[in-house]
C-alpha positions as CSV (number, residue, x, y, z in Angstrom):
1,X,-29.0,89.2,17.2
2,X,-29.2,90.2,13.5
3,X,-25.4,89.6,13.2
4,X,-25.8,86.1,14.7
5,X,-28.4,84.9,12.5
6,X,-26.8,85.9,9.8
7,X,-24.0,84.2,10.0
8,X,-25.9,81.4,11.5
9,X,-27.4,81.1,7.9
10,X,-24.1,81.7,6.2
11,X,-22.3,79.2,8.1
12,X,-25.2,77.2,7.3
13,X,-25.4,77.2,4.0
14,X,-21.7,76.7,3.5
15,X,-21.8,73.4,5.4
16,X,-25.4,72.4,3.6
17,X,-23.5,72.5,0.4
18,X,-20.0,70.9,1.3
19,X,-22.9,68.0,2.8
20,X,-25.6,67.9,0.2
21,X,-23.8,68.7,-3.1
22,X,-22.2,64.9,-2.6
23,X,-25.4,63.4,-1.2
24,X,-27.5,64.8,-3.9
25,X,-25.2,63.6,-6.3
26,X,-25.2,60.3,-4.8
27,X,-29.2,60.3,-4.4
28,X,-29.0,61.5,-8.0
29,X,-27.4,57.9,-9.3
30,X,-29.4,55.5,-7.0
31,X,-32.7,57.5,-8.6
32,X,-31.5,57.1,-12.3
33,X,-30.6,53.8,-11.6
34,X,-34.1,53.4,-11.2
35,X,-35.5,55.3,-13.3
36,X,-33.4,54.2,-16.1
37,X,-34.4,50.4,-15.2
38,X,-38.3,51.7,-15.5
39,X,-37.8,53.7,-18.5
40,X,-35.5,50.7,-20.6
41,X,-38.3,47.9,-19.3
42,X,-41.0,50.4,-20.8
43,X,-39.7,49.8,-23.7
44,X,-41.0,46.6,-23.9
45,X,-44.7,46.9,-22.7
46,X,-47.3,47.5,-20.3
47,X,-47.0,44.1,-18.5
48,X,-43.5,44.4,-17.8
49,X,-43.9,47.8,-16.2
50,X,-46.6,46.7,-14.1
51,X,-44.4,43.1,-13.2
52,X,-41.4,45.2,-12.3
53,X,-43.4,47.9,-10.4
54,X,-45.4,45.8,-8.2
55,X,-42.1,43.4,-7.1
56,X,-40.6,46.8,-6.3
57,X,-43.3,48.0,-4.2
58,X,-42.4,44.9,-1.7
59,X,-38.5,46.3,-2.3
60,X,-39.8,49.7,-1.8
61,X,-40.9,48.3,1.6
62,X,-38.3,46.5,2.9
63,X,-35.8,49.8,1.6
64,X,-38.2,52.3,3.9
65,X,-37.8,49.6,6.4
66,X,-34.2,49.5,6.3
67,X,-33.9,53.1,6.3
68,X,-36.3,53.8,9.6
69,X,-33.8,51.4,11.4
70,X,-30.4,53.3,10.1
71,X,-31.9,56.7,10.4
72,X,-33.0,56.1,13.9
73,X,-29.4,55.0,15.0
74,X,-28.2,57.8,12.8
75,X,-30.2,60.4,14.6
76,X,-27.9,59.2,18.0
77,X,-24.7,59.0,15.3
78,X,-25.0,62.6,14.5
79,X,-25.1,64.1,18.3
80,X,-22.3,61.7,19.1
81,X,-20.5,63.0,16.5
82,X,-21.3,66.6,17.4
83,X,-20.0,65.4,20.7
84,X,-17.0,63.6,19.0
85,X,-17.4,60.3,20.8
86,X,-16.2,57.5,18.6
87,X,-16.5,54.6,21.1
88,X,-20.3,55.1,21.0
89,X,-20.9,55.5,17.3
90,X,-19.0,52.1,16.6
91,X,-21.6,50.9,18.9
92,X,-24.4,52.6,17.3
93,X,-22.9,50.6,14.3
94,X,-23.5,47.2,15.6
95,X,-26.7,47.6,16.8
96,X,-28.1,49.2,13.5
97,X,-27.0,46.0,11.7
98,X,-28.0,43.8,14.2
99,X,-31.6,45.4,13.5
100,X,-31.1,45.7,9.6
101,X,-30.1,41.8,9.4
102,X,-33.1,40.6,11.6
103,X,-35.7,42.9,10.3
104,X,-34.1,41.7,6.6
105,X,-33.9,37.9,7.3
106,X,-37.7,38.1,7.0
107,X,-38.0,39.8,3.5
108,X,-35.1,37.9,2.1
109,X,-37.0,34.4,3.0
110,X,-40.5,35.9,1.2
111,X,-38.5,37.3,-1.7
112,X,-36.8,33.3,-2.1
113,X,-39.6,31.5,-1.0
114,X,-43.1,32.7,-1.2
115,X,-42.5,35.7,-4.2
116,X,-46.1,35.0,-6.0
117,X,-47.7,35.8,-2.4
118,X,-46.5,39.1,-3.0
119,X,-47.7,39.6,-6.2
120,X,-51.1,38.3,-6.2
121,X,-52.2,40.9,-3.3
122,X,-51.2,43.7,-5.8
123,X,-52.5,42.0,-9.3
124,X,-54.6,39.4,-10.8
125,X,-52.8,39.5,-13.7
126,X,-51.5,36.1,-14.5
127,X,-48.3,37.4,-16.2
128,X,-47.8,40.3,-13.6
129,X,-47.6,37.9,-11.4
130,X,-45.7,35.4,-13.0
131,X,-42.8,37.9,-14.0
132,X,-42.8,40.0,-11.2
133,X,-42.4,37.0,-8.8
134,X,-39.0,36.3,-11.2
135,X,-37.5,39.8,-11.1
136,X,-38.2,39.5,-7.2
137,X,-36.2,36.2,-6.3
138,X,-33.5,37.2,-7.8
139,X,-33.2,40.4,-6.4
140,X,-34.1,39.3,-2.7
141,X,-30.9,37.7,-2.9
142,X,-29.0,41.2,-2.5
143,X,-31.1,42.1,0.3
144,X,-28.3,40.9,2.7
145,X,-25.7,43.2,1.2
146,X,-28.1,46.2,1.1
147,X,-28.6,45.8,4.9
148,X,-25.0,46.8,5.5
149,X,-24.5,49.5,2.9
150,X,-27.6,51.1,4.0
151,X,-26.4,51.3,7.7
152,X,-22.7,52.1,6.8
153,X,-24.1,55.3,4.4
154,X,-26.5,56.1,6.7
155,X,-23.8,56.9,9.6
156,X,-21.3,57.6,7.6
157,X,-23.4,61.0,6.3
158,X,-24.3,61.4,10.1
159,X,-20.9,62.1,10.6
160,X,-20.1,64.6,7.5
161,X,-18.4,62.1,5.5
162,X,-20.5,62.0,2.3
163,X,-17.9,61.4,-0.1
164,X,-17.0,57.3,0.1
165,X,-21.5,56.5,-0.2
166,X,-21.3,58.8,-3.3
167,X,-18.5,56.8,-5.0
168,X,-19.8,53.2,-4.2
169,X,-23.2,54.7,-5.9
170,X,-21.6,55.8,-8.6
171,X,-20.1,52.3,-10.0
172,X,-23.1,50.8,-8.8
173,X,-25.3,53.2,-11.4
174,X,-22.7,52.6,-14.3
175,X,-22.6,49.1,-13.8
176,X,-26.7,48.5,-13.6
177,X,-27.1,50.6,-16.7
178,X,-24.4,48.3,-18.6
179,X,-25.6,45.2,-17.8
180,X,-29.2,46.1,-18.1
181,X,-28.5,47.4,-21.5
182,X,-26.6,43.7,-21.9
183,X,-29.3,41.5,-20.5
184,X,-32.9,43.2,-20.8
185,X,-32.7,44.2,-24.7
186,X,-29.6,41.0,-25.6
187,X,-26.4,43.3,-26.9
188,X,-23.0,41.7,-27.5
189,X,-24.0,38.4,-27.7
190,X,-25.7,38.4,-24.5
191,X,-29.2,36.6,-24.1
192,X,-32.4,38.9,-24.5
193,X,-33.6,38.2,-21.3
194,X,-36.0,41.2,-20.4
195,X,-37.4,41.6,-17.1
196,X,-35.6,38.9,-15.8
197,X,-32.3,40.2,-17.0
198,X,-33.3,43.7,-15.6
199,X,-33.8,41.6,-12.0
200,X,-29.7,39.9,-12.6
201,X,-28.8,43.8,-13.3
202,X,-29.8,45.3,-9.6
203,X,-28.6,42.6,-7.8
204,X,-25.0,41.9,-9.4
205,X,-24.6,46.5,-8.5
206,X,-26.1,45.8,-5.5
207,X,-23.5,43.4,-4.3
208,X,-20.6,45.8,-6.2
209,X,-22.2,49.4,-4.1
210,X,-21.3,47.0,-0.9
211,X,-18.3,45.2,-1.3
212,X,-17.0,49.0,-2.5
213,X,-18.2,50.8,0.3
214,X,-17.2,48.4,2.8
215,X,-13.9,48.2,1.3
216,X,-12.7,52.2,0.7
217,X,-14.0,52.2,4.5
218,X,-11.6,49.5,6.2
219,X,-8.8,50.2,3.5
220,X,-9.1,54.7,4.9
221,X,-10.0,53.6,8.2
222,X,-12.8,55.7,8.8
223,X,-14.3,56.4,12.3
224,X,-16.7,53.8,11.7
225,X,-14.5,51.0,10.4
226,X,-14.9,48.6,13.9
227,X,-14.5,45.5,14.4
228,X,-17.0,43.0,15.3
229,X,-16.1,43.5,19.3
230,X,-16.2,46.9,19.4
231,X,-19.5,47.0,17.6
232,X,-21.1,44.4,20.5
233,X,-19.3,46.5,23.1
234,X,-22.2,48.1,24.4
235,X,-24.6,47.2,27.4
236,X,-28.6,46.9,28.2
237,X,-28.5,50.1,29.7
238,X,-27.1,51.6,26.3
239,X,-29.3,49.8,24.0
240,X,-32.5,50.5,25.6
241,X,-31.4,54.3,25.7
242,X,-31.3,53.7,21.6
243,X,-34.5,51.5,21.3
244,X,-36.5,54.2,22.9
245,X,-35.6,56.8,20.4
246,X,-35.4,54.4,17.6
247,X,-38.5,52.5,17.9
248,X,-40.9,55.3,17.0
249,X,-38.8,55.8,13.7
250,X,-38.8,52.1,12.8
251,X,-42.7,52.3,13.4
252,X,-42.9,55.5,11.2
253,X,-41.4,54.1,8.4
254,X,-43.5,50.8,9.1
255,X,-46.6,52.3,9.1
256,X,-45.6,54.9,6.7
257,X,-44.8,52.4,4.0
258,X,-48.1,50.2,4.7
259,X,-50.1,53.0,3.9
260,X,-48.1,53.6,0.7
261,X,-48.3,50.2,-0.1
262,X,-52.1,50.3,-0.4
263,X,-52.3,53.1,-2.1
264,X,-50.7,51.0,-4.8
265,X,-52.7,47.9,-4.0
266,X,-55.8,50.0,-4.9
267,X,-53.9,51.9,-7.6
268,X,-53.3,47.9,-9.2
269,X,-56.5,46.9,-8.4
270,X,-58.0,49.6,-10.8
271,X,-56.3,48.0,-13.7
272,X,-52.6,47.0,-14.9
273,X,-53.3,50.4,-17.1
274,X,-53.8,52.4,-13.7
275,X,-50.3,51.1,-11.9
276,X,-48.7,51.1,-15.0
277,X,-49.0,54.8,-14.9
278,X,-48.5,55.2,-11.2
279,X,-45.5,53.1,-11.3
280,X,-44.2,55.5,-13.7
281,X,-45.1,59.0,-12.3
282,X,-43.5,57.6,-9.6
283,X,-40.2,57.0,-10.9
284,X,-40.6,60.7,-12.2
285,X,-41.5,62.4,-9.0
286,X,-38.4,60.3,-7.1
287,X,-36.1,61.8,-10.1
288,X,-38.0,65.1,-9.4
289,X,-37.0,64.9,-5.9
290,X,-33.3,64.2,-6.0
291,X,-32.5,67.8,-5.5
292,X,-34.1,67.8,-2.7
293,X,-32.9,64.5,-0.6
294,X,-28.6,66.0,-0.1
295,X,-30.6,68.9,2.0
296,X,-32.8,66.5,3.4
297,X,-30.3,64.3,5.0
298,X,-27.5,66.7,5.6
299,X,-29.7,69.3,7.1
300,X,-31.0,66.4,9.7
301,X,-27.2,66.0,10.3
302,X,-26.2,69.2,11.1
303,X,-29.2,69.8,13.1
304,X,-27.9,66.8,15.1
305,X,-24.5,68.1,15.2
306,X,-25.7,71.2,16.5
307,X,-27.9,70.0,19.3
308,X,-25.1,67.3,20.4
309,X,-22.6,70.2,20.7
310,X,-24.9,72.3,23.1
311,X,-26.2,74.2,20.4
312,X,-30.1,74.1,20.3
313,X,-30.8,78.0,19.4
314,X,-28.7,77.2,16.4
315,X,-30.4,73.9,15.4
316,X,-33.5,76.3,15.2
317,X,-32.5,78.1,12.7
318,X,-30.9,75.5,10.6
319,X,-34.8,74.6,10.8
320,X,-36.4,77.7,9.5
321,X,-33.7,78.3,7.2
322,X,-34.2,74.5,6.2
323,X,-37.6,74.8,5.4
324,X,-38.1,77.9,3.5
325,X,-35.7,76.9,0.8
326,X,-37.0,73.7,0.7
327,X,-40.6,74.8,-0.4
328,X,-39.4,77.7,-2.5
329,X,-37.4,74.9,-4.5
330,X,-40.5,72.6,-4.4
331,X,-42.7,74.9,-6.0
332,X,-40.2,75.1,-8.9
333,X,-39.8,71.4,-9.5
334,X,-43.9,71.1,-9.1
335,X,-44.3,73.2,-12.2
336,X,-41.3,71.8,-14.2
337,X,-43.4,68.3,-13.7
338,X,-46.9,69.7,-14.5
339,X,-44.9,71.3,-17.6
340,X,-43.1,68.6,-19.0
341,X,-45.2,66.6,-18.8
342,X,-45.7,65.7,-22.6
343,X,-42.3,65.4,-23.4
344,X,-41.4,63.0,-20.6
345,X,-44.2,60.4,-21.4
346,X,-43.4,60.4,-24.9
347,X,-40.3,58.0,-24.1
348,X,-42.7,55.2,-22.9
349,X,-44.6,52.6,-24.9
350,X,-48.1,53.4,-23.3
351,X,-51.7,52.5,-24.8
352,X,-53.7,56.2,-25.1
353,X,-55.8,55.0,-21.6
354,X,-52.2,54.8,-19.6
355,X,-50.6,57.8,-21.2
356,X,-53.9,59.6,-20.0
357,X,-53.6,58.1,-16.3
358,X,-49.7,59.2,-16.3
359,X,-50.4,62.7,-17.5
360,X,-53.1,63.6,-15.1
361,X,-51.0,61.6,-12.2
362,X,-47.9,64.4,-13.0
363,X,-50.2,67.3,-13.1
364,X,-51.7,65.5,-9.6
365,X,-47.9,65.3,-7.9
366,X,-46.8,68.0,-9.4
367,X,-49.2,70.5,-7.8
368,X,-48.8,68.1,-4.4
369,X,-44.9,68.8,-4.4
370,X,-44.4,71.6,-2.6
371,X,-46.7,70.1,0.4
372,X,-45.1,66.6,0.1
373,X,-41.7,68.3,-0.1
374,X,-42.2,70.5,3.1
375,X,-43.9,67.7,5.3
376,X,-40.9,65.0,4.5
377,X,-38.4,68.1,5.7
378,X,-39.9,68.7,8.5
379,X,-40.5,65.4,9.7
380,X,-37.3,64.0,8.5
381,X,-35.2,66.4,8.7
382,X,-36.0,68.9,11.4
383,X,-38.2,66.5,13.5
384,X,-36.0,63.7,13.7
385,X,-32.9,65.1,13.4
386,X,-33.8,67.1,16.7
387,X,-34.7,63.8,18.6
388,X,-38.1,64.1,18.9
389,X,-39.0,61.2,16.8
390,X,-42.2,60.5,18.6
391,X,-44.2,63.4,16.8
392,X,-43.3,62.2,13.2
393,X,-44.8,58.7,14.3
394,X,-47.7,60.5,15.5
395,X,-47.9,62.4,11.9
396,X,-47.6,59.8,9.7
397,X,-49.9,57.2,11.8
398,X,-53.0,59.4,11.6
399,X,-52.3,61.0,8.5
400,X,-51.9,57.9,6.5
401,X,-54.1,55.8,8.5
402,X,-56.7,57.6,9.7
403,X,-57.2,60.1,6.0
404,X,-55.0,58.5,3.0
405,X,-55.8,54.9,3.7
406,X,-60.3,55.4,4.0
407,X,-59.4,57.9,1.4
408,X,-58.2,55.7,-1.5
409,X,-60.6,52.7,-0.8
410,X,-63.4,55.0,-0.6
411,X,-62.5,57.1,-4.3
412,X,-61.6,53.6,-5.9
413,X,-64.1,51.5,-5.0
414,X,-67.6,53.5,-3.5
415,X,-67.0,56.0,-6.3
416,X,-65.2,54.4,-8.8
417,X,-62.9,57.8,-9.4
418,X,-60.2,57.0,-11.9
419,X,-56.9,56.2,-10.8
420,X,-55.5,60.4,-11.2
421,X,-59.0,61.1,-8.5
422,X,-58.5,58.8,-5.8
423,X,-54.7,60.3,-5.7
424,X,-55.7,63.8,-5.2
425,X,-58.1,62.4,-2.5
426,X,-55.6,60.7,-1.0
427,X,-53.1,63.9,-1.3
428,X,-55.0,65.2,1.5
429,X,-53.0,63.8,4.2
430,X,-50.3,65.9,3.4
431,X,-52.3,69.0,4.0
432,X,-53.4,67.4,7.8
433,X,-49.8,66.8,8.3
434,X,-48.5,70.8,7.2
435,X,-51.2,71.9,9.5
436,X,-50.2,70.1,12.6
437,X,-46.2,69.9,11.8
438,X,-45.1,73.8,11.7
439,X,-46.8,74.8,14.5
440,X,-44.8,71.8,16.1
441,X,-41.6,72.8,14.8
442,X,-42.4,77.0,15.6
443,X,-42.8,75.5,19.5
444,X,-39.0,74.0,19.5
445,X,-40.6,71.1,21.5
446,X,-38.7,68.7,19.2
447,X,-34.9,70.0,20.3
448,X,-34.0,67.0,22.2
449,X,-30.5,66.4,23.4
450,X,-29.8,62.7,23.7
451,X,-26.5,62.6,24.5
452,X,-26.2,65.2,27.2
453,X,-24.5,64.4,30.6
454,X,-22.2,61.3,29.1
């Protein structure tokens, strides 16, 4: 037995690297594309940080959103693929899509239409609103495009081919930091255009990460390059058989996001200073994180591999294996963020009240990390690349809902905490989560083959 899970874990770490080493690197460009866009528009001021950070919490929504769909159908992609049944997976692929573009239709017509809705629930800042609602109509009009490279990376890593997402991020990262150079600060001739230009930047790479992926996948021919009939070819029968594992994901991610999303409403509602600082400790943390996301989303696919091939003792210790390095390698990046924290924030333009709120808020998610870190593997990876998608929904629903959410209204405004207090507060869901999740994931309830007997 000691043999076995030996070279269980050596056989496991092999394949983790070969897999995460190009999603890391890929998760590694879409996060400094990011963070590069927060840390050039902090160069102009507070106001601009707070404009851009609050249109990109209704982005951040409609991005989790997107991702609960295509992880859901990928969770069904990666067993297939463990099972090696094309036919399905092209299926899979027209149905994700399907879901992507009518979930998306909705946030493309608020981001067009109705953009200062958005903004006043998060500010009453008149130029918050004002520029945020700019910087968000013109990037709701790549929301189309980001619907079908979202669902083609999201199977494509499901079935071990991690390579093509990678490259289509990497001109998309070059290109955004190029023209956001051109148009936020006015180089070469261009216009100084600021926050607006910043908005042009994302959407123009946006378009470019598609039309590339799209294209080096019909130009190779990879497993998932279908055509529109083979990606309706599937039946009720099928599609309910999806919907009922993919529904509780969608939900997660739903009602994961809401909760996140009021965090920052009370975070905003503090004062432009307060989100200002969150928006940037956030950008941190995500950059802090990237390590973390190649082993996050190529452990869930080799967990799905496993269990698709008839392999569930060995999904289990992908699992442990899984987790253990993942909170060893949290607890590292927690005290590289708590320590660094003086030499990161001196790159902003901050007033002394937001460079106080942003150094307290790293020491805050830096000592959360490991807990945060651990939670998101289990659920993400372990949970849901097992099947057992149900339990995560469970997790996240009560967590959020029923701690984080009374928690941050109750800090901010019965208490009056600053902004760095009701965080910690609210960092207390994580700790209900850890406490109900590994004794879910030590029971191997949430091994679930979905694709057994086809």
């Amino acid at each position: 037995m000691g043999k076995y899970i030996n070279q269980t874990n050596k056989n496991f770490i092999n394949l983790l690297f070969k897999l995460a080493l190009p999603i890391t690197l890929q998760n590694f460009l879409s996060s400094s594309m990011a963070f590069m866009d927060t840390l050039m528009i902090g160069q102009l001021n507070e106001t601009a940080i707070a404009a851009v950070g609050v249109a990109n919490q209704f982005v951040f929504i409609f991005i989790i959103i997107q991702f609960g769909i295509h992880s859901g159908v990928a969770i069904f992609t990666a067993q297939y693929w463990g099972k090696k049944d094309l036919s399905q997976i092209k299926k899979l692929a027209g149905i994700g899509l399907m879901a992507g573009l009518a979930v998306g239709s909705i946030f493309i017509f608020v981001a067009l239409v109705i953009p200062n809705v958005v903004m006043e629930l998060f500010s009453k800042d008149t130029q918050v609103i004002v520029l945020g609602s700019e910087y968000l109509q013109i990037v709701g009009i790549s929301f189309g495009i980001t619907v079908f490279s979202f669902s083609y990376m999201n199977n494509l890593r499901s079935m071990e081919i991690v390579k093509a997402p990678m490259y289509a991020s990497l001109i998309a990262v070059v290109l955004n930091l190029l023209l956001n150079y051109l148009l936020i600060f006015g180089k070469l001739g261009f216009p100084a255009m600021g926050v607006k230009g910043a908005a042009i930047a994302t959407c123009i790479s946006r378009f470019i990460e598609g039309f590339a992926l799209m294209g080096m996948i019909y130009w190779k021919k990879y497993p998932i390059a279908a055509s529109i009939s083979e990606m309706l070819d599937f039946d009720m029968v099928f599609l309910k058989k999806v919907l009922a594992t993919c529904w509780p994901v969608f939900l997660n991610e739903v009602v994961w996001v809401t909760g996140v999303s009021l965090y920052n409403l009370v975070y905003a509602r503090i004062g432009t200073q307060s989100i200002a600082a969150v928006n940037i400790v956030a950008s941190i943390e995500n950059f802090m994180m990237i390590p973390f996301f190649g082993m996050f989303f190529s452990g869930s696919i080799m967990i799905g591999n496993s269990i698709g091939a008839g392999k569930p003792d060995e999904a289990y210790l992908y699992g442990k294996f899984l987790l253990a390095v993942q909170f060893s390698m949290a607890i590292l990046a927690g005290g590289i963020m708590i320590l660094g924290r003086e030499v990161v924030l001196s790159f902003y333009n901050l007033s002394e009240v937001a460079y106080m709120n942003a150094y307290h808020l790293m020491f805050v998610s830096g000592m959360a990390l490991c807990i945060k870190i651990t939670n998101f593997t289990n659920v993400v990876s372990v949970l849901r690349g097992g099947g057992d998608t149900r339990f995560g929904f469970f997790l996240d629903l009560t967590g959020v809902w029923c701690i984080g959410v009374p928690m941050a209204f109750f800090a901010a405004f019965y208490l009056n905490l600053p902004v760095y207090w009701v965080m910690a507060l609210v960092m207390t869901e994580e700790v209900y989560k850890l406490g109900l999740g590994i004794p879910r994931f030590l029971s191997r309830k949430w091994i679930k083959n979905l694709v057994k007997n086809e």
